[in-house]
Structure formats: C-alpha cells, structure tokens
N, C-alpha and C positions, 0 to 999 in steps of 0.2 A: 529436382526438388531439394534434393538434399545438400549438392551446389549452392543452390539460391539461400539457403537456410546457415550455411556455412559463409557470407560473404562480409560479417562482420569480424569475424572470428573470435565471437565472444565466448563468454563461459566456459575459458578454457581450461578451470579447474573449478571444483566445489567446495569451498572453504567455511568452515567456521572459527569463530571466533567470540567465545559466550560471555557478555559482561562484564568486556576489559575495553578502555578507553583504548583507541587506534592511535590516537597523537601520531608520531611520525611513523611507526613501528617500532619504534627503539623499545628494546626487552621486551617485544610481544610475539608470540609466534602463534600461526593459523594451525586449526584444528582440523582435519578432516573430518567427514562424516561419522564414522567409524573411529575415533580416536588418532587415528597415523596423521605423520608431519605431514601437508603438502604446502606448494607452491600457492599464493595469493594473487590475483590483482594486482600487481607492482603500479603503484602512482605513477604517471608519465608527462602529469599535469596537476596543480593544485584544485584539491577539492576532495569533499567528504560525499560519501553514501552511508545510510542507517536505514535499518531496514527490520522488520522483527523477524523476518525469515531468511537466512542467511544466503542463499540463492538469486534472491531478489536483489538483496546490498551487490554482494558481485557486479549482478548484470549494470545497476545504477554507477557504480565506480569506471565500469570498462565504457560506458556510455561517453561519460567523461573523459575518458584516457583515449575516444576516437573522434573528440572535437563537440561533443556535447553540451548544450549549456544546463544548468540546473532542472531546468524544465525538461527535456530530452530526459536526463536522468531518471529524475521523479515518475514522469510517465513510464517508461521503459521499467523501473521498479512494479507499478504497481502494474503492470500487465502481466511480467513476473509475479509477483505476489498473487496474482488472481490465478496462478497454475499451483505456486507451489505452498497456499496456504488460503485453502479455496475458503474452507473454516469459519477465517473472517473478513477476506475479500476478495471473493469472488466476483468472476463478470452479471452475475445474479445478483452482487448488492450494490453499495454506493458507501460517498461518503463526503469527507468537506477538504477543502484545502487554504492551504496561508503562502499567497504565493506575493513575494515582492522582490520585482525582475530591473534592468534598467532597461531604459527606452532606445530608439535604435539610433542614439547621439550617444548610446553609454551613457547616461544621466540616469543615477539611481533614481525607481520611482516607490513611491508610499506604499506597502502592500496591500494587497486584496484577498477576500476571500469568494474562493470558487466552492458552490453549493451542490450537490448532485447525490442527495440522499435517496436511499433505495426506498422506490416511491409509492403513492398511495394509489392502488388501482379506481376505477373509477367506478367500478360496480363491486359488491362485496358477494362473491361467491367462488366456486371451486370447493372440492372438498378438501385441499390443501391450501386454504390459501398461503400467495407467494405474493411478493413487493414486485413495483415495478425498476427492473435491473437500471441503473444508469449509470454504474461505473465506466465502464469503455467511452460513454457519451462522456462523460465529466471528463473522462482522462484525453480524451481526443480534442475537445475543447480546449484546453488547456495548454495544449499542443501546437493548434490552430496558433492563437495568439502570442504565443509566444517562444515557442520551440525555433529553433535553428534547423535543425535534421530534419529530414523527409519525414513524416507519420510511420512509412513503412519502417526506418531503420530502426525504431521504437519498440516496433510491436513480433521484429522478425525474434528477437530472445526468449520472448514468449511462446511463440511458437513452437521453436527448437525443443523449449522445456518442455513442452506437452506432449513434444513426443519423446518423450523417458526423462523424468528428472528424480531425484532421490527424495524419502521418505525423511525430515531433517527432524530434530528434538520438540519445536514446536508442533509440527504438522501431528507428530505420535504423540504429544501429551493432545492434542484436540481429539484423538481418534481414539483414546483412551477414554473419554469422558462420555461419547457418544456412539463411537465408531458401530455397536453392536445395532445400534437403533439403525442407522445404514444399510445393514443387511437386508433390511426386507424392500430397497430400493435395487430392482438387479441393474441398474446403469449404477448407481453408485458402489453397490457391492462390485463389478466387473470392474472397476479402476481400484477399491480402497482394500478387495479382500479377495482378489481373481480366484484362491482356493479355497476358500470358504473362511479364510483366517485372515485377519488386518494385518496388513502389510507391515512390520517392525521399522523403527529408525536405521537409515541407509539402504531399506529397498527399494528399488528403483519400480515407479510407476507409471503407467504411459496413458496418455489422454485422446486419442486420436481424433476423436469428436470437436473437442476445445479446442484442436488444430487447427481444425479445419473453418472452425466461428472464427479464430482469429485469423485465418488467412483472409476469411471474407473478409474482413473488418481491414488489415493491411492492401490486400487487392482495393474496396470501393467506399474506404473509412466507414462513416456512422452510417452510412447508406445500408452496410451489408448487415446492418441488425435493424434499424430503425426505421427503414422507410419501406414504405410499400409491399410487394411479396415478401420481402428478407422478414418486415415485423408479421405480416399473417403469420409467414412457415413458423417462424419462433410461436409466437401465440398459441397455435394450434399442437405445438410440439410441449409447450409449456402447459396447457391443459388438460393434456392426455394425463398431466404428473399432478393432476388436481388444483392445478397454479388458480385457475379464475383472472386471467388474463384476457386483455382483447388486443389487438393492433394498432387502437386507437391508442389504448396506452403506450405502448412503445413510441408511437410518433408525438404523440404531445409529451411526454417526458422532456423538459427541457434545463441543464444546468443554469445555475444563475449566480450572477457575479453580485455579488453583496459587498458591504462595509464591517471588517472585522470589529469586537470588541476591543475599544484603546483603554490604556490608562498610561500611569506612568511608575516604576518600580527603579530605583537606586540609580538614578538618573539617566534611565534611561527610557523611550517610548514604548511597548507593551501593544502588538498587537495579539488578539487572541480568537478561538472559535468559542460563539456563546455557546452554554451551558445545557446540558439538555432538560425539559422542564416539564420529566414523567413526575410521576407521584412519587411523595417521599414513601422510603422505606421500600420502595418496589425494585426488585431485581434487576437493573437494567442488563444490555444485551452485551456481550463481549465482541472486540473492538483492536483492530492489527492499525500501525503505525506505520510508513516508510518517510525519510527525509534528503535532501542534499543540499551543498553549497556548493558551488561554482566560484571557479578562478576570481571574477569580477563581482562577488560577492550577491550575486543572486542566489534566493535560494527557497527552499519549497519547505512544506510541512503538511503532510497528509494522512487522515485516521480513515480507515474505512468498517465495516461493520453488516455483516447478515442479517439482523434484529434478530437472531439467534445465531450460538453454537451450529454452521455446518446448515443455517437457516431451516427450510422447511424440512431438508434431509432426502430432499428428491434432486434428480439430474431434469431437464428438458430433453427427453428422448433426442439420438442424431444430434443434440448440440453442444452436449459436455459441460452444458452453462448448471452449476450447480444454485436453486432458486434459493431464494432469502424469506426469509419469513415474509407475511403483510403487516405493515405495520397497525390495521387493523385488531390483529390480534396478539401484537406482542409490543413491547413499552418501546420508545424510541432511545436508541443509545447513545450515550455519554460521548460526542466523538470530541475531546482534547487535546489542544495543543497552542503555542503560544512561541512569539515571536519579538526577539528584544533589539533594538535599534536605537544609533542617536538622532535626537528630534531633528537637527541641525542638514548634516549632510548623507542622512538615509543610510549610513554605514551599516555591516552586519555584527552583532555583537554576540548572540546567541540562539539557537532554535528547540523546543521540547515538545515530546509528544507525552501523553498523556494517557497509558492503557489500565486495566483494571475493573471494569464496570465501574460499579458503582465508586471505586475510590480512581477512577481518571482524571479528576478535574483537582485534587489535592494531590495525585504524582504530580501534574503538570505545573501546578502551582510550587511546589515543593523543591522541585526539578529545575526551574526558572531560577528560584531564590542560591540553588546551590553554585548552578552557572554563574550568577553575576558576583554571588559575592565571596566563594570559594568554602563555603560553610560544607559538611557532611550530615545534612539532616535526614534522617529514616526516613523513606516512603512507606506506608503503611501499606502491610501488604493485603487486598492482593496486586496495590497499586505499583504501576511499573513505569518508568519516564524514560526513552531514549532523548540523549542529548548531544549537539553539536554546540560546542561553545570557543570564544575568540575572544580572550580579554583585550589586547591588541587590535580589534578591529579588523573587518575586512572590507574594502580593501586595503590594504597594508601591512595591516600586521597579522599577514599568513604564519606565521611562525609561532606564533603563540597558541594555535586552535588543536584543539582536541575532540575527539568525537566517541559518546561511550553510548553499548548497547545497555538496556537494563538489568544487571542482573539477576539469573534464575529465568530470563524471559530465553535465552539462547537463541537471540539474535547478531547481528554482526553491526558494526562500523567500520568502517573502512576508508581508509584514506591516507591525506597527508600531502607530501613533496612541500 
C-alpha cells in the first residue's frame, strides 16, 4: 500500500508561502509549517497552483511538474483540499467551477462552468440535517472530460494525506472558531482533538476512514460513493450522524455543465460564477478557493463551500466524509470567482477567486480590477481574492504572470518557470 501510494512521489515537502505573489520565486522564500526554511515544488514545467490551503497548492503544482494539465491539477487540488481543509471543502460539500480547457487540436475553447453544489436532499428530515455531498462527483467529472492523467493519479495525493498530513494556519483558525462544538462528534473529535484538545497548527493528523472513501473512489471512481451498495453504505452511515440522507440522493445527485456569467471589463471577456441569491443582510456560509494554469494556458477556478463553518459538525461513521450542512436549513453560499480572456483568440489573461462570505463577490470583483489594470485597491475585509494574472497573455507571454495567495488567508501560490 504504501508502495502504491508513494508512485507519484509527491508531496515531497510541506510548504507555505502566506500572501506573497509566486511570480518566478525571485526574493520569495517558502515557509514551513512551523516557521523553518524548507524546500518547495521547484517548477519543472510552466504553470501556476493557488490554493487556500497550502498542502493542496503543493499537490496541484507537483501535478503539473509530472505531465498534468490544468484540469489534473485543479482536481488533484481539491481532493487535497477535501483532507486538509475539510472546513470548507470537504467530500461532504460541493461547489462551482470556471473551467476553460483547449480541445484535443490544442484550439483554445470558451469556458465553461461546472456546477456541483452541496445538494438538496429530497426528503427534509434527520435530526442533523446534512446536504447531498457532490464534490468528488463534480471533481471526477471534470476529470472525465478533460483531464490527461488517469483519475487514479488525481486522487492517489489525497489519499497519502489522509493518512497523516499537518495541521496548516487555515485549518487552526477554522478549529478556533468551532473546533469546541466538534467535540461532542467522537469521529470528529478522534481526528481534530484525539486527546481531548485541538490539535495546534503543524500537528499532524491522520484520517484513516477518508483513506479508505478515497481509495474507493480511486479504485471504482463515482461508482465507489454514488451507485448502488457504495450510496446505501454511505446513506446509512451518514444517518446514524443525523444526515437525513437516502441513496437515492446520492445516485440522482448529478453535476451540471452550465454557461458562466459574461461581460466585458478593460478590454477584455469576463467569464464569471453568478452570484448567490440568499437574502440580503443574511450571513452567508464561508467558502475555500483552489486555482491553476497550465503550460498551454488552460486553466481552472474553483470555490467550494459546507453551507457552514466544518458544515453540520458530524463525520459519516467508517467514512471520514465530514457532512455539509442542508441547505434547507442554512442560506446558500457566495461561491466567487471570475475569469478574464481575449474575445478574439481565447488567450489566458487572468484568473480570481473570491472568498469572504458575505464580501466574496466584491474581493472577486476588486481582485479582477487589480489584475488587469495594475491598480492596489483594498478588498474589504473579511473579503479575500486569490489571483493568478499574465498581462503578457498566455500562451506566450509566460513570463510575465504572477500568482498571489490573499493576504491574512495563509494560503500558497505557487509556481512559475
């Protein structure tokens, strides 16, 4: 196993890097967990990983650096991010994507967005209700159509990190805020507090359960959550934790390929994810980020979201899948981000995510404006934009692109060559 789990040979250090544009690395040096120097990712190929959990970026860069295209990246990201910042994207929640890939002539094509929100069960009961999980579906999807790489070499980084990965500055300011409400889940207290105390930033935490869902899912893809016995087991596993799930849900859970919102912003095309359309004034849910660009200037933008903080605050017994609120009973989140190209020849010009609740959709706005036109205008906080931006264009003018995580959020970017 542990062979098979080593054959990519990724994550072969743990890096941060909190708030500083990547650009080439020139005067930027990687942080460890713990403060000490360590080794990064070294680029071995052009292209950018952004990620709000710095474990995630890693994996999404080294993805890259072993023949991966953007999509490989991005996927392999968020299945990392679904270990190491369960929080806000977990295999329990979901979320949206801005994916504009080219076609297999290499012909840039128009982006699209891929939809796989953590979804509405079809019966409203449980005494916890929980959403129905579609991340891994969304992220596998997405994969299907347009990944290069086998599904498995995707999903195996994830894995890895589930069985031991560290405790990063995001993950401890989410377990700060909640972590206490936790305890009284003992599957979630046995990974977030094994001695009865939350686990501090750089302790290492181990998932063994979420291992074992993601091998399923690497072994027999959407199959080993979604169809058949694999959705009862979960079902049944997920209602013990008060979810209000059935198996039907899991199988009719379906992503959907949708038409982003366009406009047009300082001459250039403007795809973006609409808006979310809870009531004014109302808390919306908090909301993780991951991005990449590829060599041939494909490139992703993904929000994903619990419809709460660490969602219901339950594990699915046996499955380590930490459940997402239902959105029955919690407002639908803000998930932002936005996508800047020329109308002409579908070039890459800039990519922004959008986190913050309720201020996501003016980081994201804010964030776009700063990329294109070189301005430093305030995201108000608690608004946070990760950005990958290329005034120079890609493809061609690799040289010019810079990639910055949002400051205060202590996520990474990474990349270059």
């Amino acid at each position: 196993m542990q062979n098979r789990l080593r054959s990519l040979g990724v994550i072969a250090s743990f890096a941060l890097l909190t708030g500083c544009a990547a650009g080439h690395f020139a005067g930027h040096q990687l942080l460890g967990l713990n403060g000490t120097k360590t080794p990064g990712t070294v680029p071995s190929v052009f292209g950018y990983a952004v990620a709000d959990e710095p474990q995630a970026a890693i994996v999404g860069r080294d993805i890259l650096n072993h023949g991966g295209n953007a999509v490989d990246a991005a996927v392999a990201e968020g299945f990392a991010q679904a270990v190491t910042l369960p929080s806000r994207g977990g295999l329990g929640g979901g979320g949206a994507c801005i994916i504009k890939m080219p076609n297999a002539k290499g012909e840039m094509q128009p982006p699209v967005v891929l939809d796989f929100p953590a979804g509405m069960p079809a019966a409203n009961g449980g005494s916890r209700p929980a959403a129905v999980p579609l991340l891994a579906r969304g992220l596998l999807a997405m994969q299907a159509r347009y990944g290069q790489l086998p599904p498995s070499a995707v999903i195996v980084p994830a894995e890895r990190l589930a069985g031991g990965a560290q405790i990063s500055q995001p993950l401890e300011a989410d377990l700060q805020v909640v972590g206490n409400a936790l305890l009284a889940d003992p599957a979630a207290a046995a990974i977030f507090a094994p001695g009865g105390k939350l686990l501090p930033e750089g302790a290492t935490f181990q998932q063994p359960d979420l291992a074992a869902t993601l091998e399923a899912l690497r072994v027999n893809g959407v199959q080993g959550l979604y169809a058949s016995n694999n959705a009862v087991q979960f079902a049944a596993a997920a209602d013990s934790a008060g979810a209000g799930l059935t198996a039907k849900d899991l199988i009719d859970a379906i992503p959907q390929y949708t038409a982003p919102v366009s406009r047009q912003q300082d001459g250039y095309a403007i795809a973006a994810l609409p808006a979310a359309t809870s009531g004014q004034g109302e808390a919306l849910p908090a909301s993780a980020s991951f991005m990449t660009l590829g060599k041939d200037g494909g490139s992703v933008i993904c929000v994903t979201s619990m419809n709460n903080l660490f969602g219901t605050g339950r594990i699915a017994p046996g499955t380590g899948v930490l459940l997402a609120a239902s959105p029955r009973t919690n407002p639908t989140p803000n998930l932002a981000a936005a996508m800047a190209y020329t109308s002409g020849g579908l070039a890459f010009r800039a990519a922004v995510s959008g986190t913050g609740q309720n201020e996501s959709d003016d980081a994201a706005r804010i964030g776009m404006t700063n990329a294109l036109t070189g301005k430093d205008e305030p995201i108000p906080a608690p608004g946070r934009a990760n950005i990958i931006s290329c005034p120079g264009k890609v493809p061609g003018g690799e040289a010019s692109c810079t990639a910055s995580a949002a400051p205060g959020g202590n996520g990474l970017a990474i990349g270059g060559r």
